[in-house]
DOTOR-660257 format. One record per residue (C-alpha): x, y, z. Coordinates in steps of 0.05 Angstrom, whole numbers, padded with zeros to 5 digits, always signed. Each point is the difference from the previous one (the first is absolute). Layout:
N
XYZ/...
//
This chain:
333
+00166+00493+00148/-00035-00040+00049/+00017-00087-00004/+00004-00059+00042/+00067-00019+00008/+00012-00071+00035/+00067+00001+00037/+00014-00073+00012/-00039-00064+00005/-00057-00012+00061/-00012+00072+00016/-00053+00050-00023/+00000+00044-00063/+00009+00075+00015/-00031+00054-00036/+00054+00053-00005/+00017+00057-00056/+00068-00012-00050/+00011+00026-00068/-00037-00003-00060/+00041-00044-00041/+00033+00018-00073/-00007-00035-00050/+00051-00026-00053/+00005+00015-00072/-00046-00066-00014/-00034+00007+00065/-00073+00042+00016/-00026+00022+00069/-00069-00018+00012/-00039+00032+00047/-00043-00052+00035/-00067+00002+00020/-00013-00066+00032/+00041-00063+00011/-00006-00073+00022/+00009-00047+00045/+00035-00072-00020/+00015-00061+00038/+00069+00009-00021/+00007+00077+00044/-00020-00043+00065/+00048-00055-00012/+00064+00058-00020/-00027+00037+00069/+00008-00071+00034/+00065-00014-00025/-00014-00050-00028/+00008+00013-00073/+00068-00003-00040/+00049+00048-00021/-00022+00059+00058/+00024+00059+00001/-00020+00056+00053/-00018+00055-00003/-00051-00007-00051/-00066+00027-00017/-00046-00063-00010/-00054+00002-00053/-00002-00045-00076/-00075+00028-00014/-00007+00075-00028/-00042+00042-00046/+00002+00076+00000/+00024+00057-00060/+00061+00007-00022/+00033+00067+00026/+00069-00002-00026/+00049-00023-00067/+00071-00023-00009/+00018+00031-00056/-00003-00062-00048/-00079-00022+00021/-00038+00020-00053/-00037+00064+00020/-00067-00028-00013/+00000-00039+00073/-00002+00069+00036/-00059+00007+00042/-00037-00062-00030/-00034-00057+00059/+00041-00050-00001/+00002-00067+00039/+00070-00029+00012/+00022-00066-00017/+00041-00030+00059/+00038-00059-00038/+00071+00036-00020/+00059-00030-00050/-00038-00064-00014/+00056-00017-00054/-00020-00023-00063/-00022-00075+00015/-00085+00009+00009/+00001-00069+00029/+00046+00028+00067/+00033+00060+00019/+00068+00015+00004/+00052+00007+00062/-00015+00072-00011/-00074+00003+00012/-00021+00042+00061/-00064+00016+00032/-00015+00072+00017/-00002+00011+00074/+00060-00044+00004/+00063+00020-00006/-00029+00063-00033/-00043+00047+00032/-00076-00016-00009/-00063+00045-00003/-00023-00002+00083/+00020+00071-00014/-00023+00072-00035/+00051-00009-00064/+00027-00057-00022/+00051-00003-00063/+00000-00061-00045/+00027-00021-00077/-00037+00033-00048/-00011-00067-00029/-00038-00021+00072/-00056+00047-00023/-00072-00028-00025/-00053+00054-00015/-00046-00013+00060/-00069-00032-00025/-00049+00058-00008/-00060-00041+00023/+00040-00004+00076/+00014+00054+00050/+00065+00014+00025/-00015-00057+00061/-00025-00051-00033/+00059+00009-00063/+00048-00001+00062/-00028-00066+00020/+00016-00036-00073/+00076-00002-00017/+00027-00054+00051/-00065-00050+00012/-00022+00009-00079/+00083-00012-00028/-00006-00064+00044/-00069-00021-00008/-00003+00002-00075/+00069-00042-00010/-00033-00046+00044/-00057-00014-00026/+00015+00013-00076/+00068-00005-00018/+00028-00055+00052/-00063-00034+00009/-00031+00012-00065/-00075-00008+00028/-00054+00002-00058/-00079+00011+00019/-00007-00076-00007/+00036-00023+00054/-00012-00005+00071/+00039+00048+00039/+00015+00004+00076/+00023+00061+00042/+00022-00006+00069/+00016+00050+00055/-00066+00046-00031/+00006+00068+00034/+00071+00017-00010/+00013+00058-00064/+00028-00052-00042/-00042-00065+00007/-00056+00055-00014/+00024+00035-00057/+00010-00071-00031/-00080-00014+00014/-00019+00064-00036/+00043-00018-00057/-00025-00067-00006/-00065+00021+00016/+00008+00042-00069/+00004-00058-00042/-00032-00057+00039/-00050-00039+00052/+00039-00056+00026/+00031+00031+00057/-00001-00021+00071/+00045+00029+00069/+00032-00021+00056/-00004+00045+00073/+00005-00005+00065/-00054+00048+00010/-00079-00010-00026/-00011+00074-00008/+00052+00002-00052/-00021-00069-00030/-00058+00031-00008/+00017+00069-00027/+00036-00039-00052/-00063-00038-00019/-00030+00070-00002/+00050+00031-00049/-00006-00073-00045/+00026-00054+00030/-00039-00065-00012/+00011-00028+00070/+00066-00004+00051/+00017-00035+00064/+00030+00017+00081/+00070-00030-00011/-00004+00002+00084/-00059-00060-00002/+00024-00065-00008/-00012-00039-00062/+00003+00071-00042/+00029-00042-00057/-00046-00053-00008/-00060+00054+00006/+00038+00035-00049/+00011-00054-00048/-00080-00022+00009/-00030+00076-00015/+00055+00002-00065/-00024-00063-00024/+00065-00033+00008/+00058+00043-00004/+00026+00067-00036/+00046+00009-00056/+00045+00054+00025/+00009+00028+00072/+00031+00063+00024/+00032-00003+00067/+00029+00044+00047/+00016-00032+00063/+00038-00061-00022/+00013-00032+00071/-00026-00069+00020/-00072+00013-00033/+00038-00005-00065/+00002-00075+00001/-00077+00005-00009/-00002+00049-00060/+00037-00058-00037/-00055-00050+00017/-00052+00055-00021/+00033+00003-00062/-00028-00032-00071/+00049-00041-00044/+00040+00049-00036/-00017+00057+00037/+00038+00055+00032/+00019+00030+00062/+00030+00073+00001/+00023+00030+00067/+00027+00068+00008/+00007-00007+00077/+00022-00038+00064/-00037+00037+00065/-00015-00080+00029/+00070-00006-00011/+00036-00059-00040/-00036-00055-00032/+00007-00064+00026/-00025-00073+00007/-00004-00011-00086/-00005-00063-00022/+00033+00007-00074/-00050-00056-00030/-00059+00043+00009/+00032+00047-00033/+00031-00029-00059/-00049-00056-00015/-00048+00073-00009/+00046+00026-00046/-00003+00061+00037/+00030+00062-00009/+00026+00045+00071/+00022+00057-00023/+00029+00060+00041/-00016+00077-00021/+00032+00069+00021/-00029+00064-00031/+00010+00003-00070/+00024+00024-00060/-00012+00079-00035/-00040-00036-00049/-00042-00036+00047/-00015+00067+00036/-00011+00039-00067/-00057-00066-00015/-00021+00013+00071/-00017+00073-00002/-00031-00021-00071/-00050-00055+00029/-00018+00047+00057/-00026+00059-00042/-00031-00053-00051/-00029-00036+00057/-00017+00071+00041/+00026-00043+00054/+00000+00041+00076/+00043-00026+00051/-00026-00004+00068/+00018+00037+00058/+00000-00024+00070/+00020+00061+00035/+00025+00068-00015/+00052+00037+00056/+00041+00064+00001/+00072-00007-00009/+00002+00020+00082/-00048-00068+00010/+00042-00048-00038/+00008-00049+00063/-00076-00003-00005/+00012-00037-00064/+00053-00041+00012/-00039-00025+00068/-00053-00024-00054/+00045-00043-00039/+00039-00028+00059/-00072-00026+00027/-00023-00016-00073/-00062+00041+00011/+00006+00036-00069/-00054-00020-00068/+00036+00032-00040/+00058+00057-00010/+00020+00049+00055/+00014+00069-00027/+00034+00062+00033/-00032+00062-00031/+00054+00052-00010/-00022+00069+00010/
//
């Protein structure tokens, strides 16, 4: 089979053929059809991720049909479209995983590649109302966008919600969800095209985090200040995000890209009563309510570009220079 195997940190992926892997008795192979690009593949190909481990093949995202059985998988999952959930051996706590939990793509092998084999457990039926690209773009981005925004933040239509970093797979797939179920949503970019493709797709109104005074034009359009905000930068714009913030409100980050957050002033935050939660993937339940809201909600993910396996670097350019609105997808042929 044909993958992209990454060899060690800082140099490019390479497109080369290996074997088709074999699965276990409680493992399936799945042959993939398209797979996506995360955050998380640039930062492992970096090196600046933990727990690396080279050579690898790259790659949480994946939908595609299911090829081959270990002999204890039900028989039923051969040949059905499946999308693959990425979160592995959460444990049995649904408020944090366990030392065991693993990402796919990491130490595993991921889906940048032709076959992929995963636990049969791993397996979702892939949502009939996608195609294999836009399934492919789902797993990772809507795993941590709906523990985000319903389970750690516990956002209801009636409450003021703000999204920064709009653009990114994630921070998107949290709009469309929230979109779903409510109005009062506003975003955060550096980049007016995407502010206003999010205003397109539903957003009440956002704001260039690159102009100064963002927060107080923020604060003026919201009508005072939002009830729960999902970050993923953290860094020194974090400090602000707490002064946006209404008394007894929330803020839920599931990243760091502006690196570590600094210059708090506890006060501000505890005189709020406010909540600052951290969030990483989630839980099989939380994907299983995922899947569930997306085929109630017909909910499409959106695609930013689509590559060969061969044009990868292509991709990962786009998310280096944050040019992406929305998920980058490698179409496997």
């Amino acid at each position: 089979m044909k993958a992209l195997f990454l060899e060690n940190s800082n140099v490019h992926l390479k497109l080369i053929d290996c074997e088709e892997p074999k699965p276990s008795s409680i493992e399936v192979v799945v042959k993939l059809k398209a797979a996506a690009l995360n955050h998380r593949d640039w930062w492992i190909q970096k090196g600046q991720y933990g727990g690396l481990k080279f050579p690898i093949i790259l790659g949480s995202d994946g939908a595609g049909i299911v090829t081959e059985i270990g002999n204890e998988v039900d028989p039923i999952w051969n040949g059905k479209e499946v999308i693959i959930n990425p979160g592995m051996n959460w444990g049995n706590k649904p408020d944090a995983h366990s030392k065991e939990f693993e990402i796919l793509g990491m130490p595993k092998n991921g889906t940048f590649a032709e076959y992929v084999k995963v636990p049969a457990s791993s397996l979702y039926i892939k949502p009939p109302h996608l195609n294999f690209e836009q399934a492919a773009s789902l797993p990772l981005a809507g795993l941590t966008g709906f523990r985000a925004l319903f389970s750690r933040g516990a956002w209801n239509a009636e409450e003021k919600l703000l999204i920064t970093g709009i653009g990114g797979g994630v921070a998107l797939t949290i709009l469309q969800f929230a979109i779903a179920v409510g109005k009062n949503i506003y975003v955060t970019s550096g980049s007016e095209e995407k502010i206003n493709k999010a205003k397109e797709l539903g957003a009440l109104n956002g704001v260039n985090y690159k102009v100064g005074g963002w927060e107080k034009e923020l604060q003026n359009m919201s009508g005072g200040g939002f009830d729960l905000i999902i970050d993923s930068a953290a860094g020194e714009g974090f400090s602000k995000l707490i002064e946006l913030s209404n008394i007894g409100g929330k803020i839920v980050f599931y990243g760091g890209t502006m690196g570590p957050i600094k210059e708090i002033i506890p006060g501000k935050a505890f005189w709020k009563q406010l909540s600052i939660l951290g969030t990483t993937m989630g839980n099989d339940l939380e994907f299983t309510a995922m899947i569930n809201f997306v085929n109630e909600n017909k909910i499409i993910p959106i695609i930013d570009k689509v590559f060969s396996l061969s044009e990868a670097a292509k991709g990962f350019e786009r998310i280096k220079d944050a040019q992406q609105f929305g998920k980058i997808v490698l179409k496997i042929d």
